[in-house]
C-alpha positions as CSV (number, residue, x, y, z in Angstrom):
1,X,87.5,27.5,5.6
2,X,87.3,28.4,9.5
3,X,89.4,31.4,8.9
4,X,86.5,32.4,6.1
5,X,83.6,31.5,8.9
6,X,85.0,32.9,11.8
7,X,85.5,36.5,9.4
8,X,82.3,35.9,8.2
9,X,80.7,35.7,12.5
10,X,82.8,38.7,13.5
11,X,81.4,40.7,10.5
12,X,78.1,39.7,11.8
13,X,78.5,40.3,15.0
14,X,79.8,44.1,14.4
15,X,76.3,44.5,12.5
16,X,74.4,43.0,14.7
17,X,76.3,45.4,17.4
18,X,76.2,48.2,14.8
19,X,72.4,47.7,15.0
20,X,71.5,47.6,18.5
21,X,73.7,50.6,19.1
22,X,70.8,53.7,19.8
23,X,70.1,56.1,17.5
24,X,67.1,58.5,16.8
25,X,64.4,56.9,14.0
26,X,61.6,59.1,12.6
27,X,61.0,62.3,13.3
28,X,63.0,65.0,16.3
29,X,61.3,66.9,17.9
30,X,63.2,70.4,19.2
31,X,61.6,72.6,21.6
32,X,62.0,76.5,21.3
33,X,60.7,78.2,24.5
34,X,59.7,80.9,22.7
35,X,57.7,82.3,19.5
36,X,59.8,82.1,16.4
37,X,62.2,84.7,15.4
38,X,64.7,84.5,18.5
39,X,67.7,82.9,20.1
40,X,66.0,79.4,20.4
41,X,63.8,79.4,18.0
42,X,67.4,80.0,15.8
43,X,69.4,77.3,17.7
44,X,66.5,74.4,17.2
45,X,65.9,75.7,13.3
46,X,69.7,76.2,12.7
47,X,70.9,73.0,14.4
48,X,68.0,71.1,12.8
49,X,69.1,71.7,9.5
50,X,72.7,71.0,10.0
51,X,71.9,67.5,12.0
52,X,70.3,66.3,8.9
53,X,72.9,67.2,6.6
54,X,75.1,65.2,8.4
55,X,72.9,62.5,8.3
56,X,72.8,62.6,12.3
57,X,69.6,61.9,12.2
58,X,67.9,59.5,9.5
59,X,64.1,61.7,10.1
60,X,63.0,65.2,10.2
61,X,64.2,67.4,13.1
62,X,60.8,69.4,13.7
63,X,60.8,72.6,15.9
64,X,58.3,73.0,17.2
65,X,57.7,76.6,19.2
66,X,56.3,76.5,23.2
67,X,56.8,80.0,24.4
68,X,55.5,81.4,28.0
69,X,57.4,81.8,31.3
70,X,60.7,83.0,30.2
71,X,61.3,79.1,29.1
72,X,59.4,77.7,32.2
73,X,56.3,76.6,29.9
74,X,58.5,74.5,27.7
75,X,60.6,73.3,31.4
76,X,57.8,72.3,33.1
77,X,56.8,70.3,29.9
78,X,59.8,68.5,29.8
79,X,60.2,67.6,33.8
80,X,56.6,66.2,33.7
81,X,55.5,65.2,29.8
82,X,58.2,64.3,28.6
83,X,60.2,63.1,31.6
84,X,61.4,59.8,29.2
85,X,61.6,61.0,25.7
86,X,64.8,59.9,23.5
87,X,64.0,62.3,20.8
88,X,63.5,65.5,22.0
89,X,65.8,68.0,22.4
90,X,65.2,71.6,24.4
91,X,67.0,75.1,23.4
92,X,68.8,76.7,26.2
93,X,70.8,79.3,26.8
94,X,72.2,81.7,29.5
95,X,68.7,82.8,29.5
96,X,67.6,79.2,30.9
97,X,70.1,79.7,34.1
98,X,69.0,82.9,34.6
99,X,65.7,81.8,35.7
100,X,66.9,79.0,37.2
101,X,69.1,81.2,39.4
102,X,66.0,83.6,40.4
103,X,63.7,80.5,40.9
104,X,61.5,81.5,38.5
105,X,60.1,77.8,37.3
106,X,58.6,77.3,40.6
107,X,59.7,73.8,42.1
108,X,62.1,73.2,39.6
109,X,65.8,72.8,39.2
110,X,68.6,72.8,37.0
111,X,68.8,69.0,38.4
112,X,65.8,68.0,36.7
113,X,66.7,67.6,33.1
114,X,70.0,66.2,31.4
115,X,72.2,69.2,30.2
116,X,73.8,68.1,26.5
117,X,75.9,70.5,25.3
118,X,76.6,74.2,24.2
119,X,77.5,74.8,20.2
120,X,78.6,78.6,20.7
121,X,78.1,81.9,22.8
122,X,76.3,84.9,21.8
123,X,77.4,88.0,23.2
124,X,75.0,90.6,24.0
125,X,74.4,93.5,22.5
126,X,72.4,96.9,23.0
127,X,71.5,98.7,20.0
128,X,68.9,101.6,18.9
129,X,66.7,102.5,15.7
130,X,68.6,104.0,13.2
131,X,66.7,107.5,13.8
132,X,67.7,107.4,17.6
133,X,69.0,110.3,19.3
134,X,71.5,108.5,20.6
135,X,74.8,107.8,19.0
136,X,77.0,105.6,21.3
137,X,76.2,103.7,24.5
138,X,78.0,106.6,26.4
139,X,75.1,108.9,25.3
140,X,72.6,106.5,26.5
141,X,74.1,105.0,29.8
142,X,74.1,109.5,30.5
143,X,70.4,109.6,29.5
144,X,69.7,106.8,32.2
145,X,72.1,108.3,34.9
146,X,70.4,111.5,34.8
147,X,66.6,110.2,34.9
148,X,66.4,106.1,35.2
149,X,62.9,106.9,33.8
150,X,64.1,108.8,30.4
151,X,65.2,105.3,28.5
152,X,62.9,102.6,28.1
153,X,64.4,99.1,26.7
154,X,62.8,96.3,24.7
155,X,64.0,92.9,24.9
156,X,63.0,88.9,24.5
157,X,63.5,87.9,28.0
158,X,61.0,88.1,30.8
159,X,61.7,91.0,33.5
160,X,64.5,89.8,35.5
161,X,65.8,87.8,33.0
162,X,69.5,87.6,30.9
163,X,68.4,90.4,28.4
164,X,66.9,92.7,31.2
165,X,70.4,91.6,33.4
166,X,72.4,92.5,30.6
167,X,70.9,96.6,30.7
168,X,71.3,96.7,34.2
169,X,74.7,95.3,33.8
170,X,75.9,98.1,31.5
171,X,73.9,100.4,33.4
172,X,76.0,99.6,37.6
173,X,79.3,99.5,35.1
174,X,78.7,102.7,33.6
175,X,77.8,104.2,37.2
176,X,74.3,104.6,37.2
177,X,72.4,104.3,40.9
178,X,68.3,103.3,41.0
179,X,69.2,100.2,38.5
180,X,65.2,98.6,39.1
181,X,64.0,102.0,38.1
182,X,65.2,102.1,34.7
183,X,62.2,101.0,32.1
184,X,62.2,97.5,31.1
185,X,59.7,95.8,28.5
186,X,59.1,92.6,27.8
187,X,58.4,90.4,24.8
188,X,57.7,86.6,23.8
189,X,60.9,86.9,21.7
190,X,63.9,89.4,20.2
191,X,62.0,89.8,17.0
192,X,59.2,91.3,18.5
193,X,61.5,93.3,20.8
194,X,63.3,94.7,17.9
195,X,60.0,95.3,15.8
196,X,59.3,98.1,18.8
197,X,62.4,99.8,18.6
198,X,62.5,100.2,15.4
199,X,58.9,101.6,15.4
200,X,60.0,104.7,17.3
201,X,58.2,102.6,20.5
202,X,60.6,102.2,22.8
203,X,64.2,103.6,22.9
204,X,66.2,100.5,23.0
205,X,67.3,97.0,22.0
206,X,68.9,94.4,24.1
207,X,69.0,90.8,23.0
208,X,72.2,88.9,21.5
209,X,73.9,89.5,17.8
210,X,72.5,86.4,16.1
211,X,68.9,88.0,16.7
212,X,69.4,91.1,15.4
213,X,71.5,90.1,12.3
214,X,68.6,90.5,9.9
215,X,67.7,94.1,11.8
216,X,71.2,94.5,11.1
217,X,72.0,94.0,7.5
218,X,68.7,96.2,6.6
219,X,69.9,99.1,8.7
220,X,66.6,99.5,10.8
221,X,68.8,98.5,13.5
222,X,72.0,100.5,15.4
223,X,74.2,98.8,17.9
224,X,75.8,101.1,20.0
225,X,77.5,98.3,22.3
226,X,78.7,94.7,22.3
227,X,78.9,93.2,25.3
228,X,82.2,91.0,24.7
229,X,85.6,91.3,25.6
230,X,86.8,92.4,22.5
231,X,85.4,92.7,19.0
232,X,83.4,90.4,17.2
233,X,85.3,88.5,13.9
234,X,84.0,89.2,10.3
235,X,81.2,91.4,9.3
236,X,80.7,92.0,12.8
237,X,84.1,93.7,13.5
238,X,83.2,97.5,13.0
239,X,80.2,96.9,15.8
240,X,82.0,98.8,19.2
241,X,82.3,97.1,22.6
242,X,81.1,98.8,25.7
243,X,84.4,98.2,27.2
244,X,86.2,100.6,24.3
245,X,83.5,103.1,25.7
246,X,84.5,102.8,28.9
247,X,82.1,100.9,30.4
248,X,83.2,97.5,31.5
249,X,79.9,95.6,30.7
250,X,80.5,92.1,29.2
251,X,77.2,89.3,28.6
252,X,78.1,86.1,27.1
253,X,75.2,84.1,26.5
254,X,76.1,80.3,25.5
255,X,73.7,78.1,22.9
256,X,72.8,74.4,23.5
257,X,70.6,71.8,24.8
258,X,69.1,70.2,28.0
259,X,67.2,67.0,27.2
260,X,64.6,65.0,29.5
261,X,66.2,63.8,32.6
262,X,64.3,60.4,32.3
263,X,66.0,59.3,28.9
264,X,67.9,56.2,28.3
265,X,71.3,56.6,28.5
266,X,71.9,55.5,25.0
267,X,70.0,58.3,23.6
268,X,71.7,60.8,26.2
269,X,75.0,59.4,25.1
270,X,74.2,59.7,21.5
271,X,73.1,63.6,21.6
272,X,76.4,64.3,23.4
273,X,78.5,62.8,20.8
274,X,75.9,64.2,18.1
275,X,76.3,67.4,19.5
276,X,80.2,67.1,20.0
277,X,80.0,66.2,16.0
278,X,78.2,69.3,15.0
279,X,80.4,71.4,16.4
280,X,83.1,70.3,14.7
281,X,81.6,70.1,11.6
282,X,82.4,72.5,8.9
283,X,78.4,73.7,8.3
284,X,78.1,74.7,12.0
285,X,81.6,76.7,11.7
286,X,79.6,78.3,9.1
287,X,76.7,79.0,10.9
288,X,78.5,80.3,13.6
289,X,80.6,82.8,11.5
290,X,77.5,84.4,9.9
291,X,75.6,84.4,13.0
292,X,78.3,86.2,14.9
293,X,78.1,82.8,17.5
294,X,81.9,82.3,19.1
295,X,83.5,79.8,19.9
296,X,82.6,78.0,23.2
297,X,82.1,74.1,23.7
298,X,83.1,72.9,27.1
299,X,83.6,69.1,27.3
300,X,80.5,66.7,28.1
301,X,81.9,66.0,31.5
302,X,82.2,69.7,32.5
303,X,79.4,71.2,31.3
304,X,76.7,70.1,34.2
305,X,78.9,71.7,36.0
306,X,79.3,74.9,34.2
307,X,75.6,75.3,34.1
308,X,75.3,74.9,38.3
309,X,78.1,77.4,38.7
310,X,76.6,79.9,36.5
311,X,73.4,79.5,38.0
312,X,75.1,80.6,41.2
313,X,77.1,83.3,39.6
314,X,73.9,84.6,38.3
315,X,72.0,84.2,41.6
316,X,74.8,85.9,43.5
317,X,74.4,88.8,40.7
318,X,70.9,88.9,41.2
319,X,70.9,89.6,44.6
320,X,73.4,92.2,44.1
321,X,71.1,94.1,42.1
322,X,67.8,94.0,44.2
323,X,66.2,91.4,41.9
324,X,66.4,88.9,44.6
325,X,66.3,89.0,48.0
């Protein structure tokens, strides 16, 4: 009989445990920096969708769409609005530490918020309309050598920031000289970017493959170059790097989340391991693959510090190129 109740209090006790443990009731709320139809507004609607099929969250994960600043709108909101929430989670991306590294979220730092996780990298890419002139990114990177002026690009990123890096990247590697010269256009996000290219608008695209796969699969879009190592898997494999064209231009822009410095540390907890989970699930493997995402996932423990040291990679970068001085 005191086997039975001392079962029967341990039982309880896990419960009771079980219960007090934190997790997210009611609604999520995920904040894209931007207007839908780019990278963020993809990694709060994709990752949404796959935290509730795992049950990972017993609500609705809402995105909700906060664009202005190159992300700083939906920064600043989270340093000094949301300073304590347990539900919310923020898209960020190479883009985020970009800005961070040209101190363009004025009084802020990449101190100021909790960094959760990454769930892939995105590599770059620069692509054309599919009338364009230009067949190859060799063709293009000699249109800008000859006149920075001749070859206007179009991407989702503020001036100065990863996607306008990323054309000025290929541009020193291919050996082009007046790199702030060379045409840059801004828009609140890749769609819109993409929309102007392939108007006939402007010449050129750079953004990252999981924008551009719908541009892609209706063949109003062109890439000319990836900006990866090597090529991408799957139905991405036929796309050409920039390094196979001899110019040794590589962008990998990593997915995840930062959440609000101020949270409890049961909810910060629980968003790492949720975000650890997801990762390893089977959906998000999917996503990935179809989205062109690669793998990338550093441990909880090291990725504060991956974010500083890219922040000062891309500072050091930034300098380099005139951007900052």
């Amino acid at each position: 009989m005191m086997i039975k109740r001392t079962l029967s209090f341990v039982a309880a006790a896990a419960v009771s445990m079980s219960a007090m443990a934190w997790q997210p009731s009611g609604k999520v709320e995920c904040l894209a920096p931007a207007d839908p139809g780019g990278g963020w507004d993809f990694t709060c609607r994709s990752v949404g969708n796959v935290l509730q099929d795992l049950s990972l969250v017993d609500g609705s994960v809402q995105t909700v769409n906060m664009a202005g600043a190159g992300g700083g709108v939906a920064y600043a909101h989270t340093v000094s609005k949301r300073a304590e929430d347990d539900k919310l989670l923020v898209a960020a991306s190479t883009a985020t530490t970009t800005r961070l590294a040209q101190k363009q979220f004025p009084g802020m730092n990449a101190d100021m918020v909790t960094w959760v996780g990454a769930l892939g990298a995105d590599y770059g890419i620069i692509a054309v309309g599919k009338d364009s002139e230009y067949q190859n990114l060799s063709e293009l990177m000699d249109a800008v050598k000859a006149n920075p002026k001749s070859v206007k690009f179009a991407g989702g990123s503020a001036r100065g920031g990863w996607d306008h890096l990323k054309v000025l990247i290929a541009a020193k590697a291919a050996g082009a000289d007046k790199l702030p010269s060379i045409p840059y256009l801004s828009y609140n996000n890749g769609g819109e970017a993409m929309s102007q290219v392939v108007g006939g608008q402007v010449d050129a695209f750079t953004g990252d493959i999981s924008e551009a796969t719908g541009f892609l699969e209706s063949g109003d879009l062109r890439v000319v170059a990836v900006l990866s190592e090597e090529r991408l898997p799957g139905k991405f494999s036929d796309l050409p790097t920039a390094k196979e064209q001899g110019i040794d231009a590589v962008g990998p822009n990593w997915r995840g989340f930062y959440m609000p410095k101020g949270a409890s540390e049961e909810a910060k907890s629980y968003w790492v391991d949720a975000v650890d989970t997801l990762y390893a699930s089977e959906q998000w493997k999917k996503v990935m693959k179809s989205n062109g995402l690669i793998p990338f996932h550093p441990p909880a423990s090291k990725f504060d510090e991956f974010v500083r040291n890219q922040v000062q990679d891309i500072e050091n970068l930034s300098r380099e190129i005139g951007l900052l001085k």
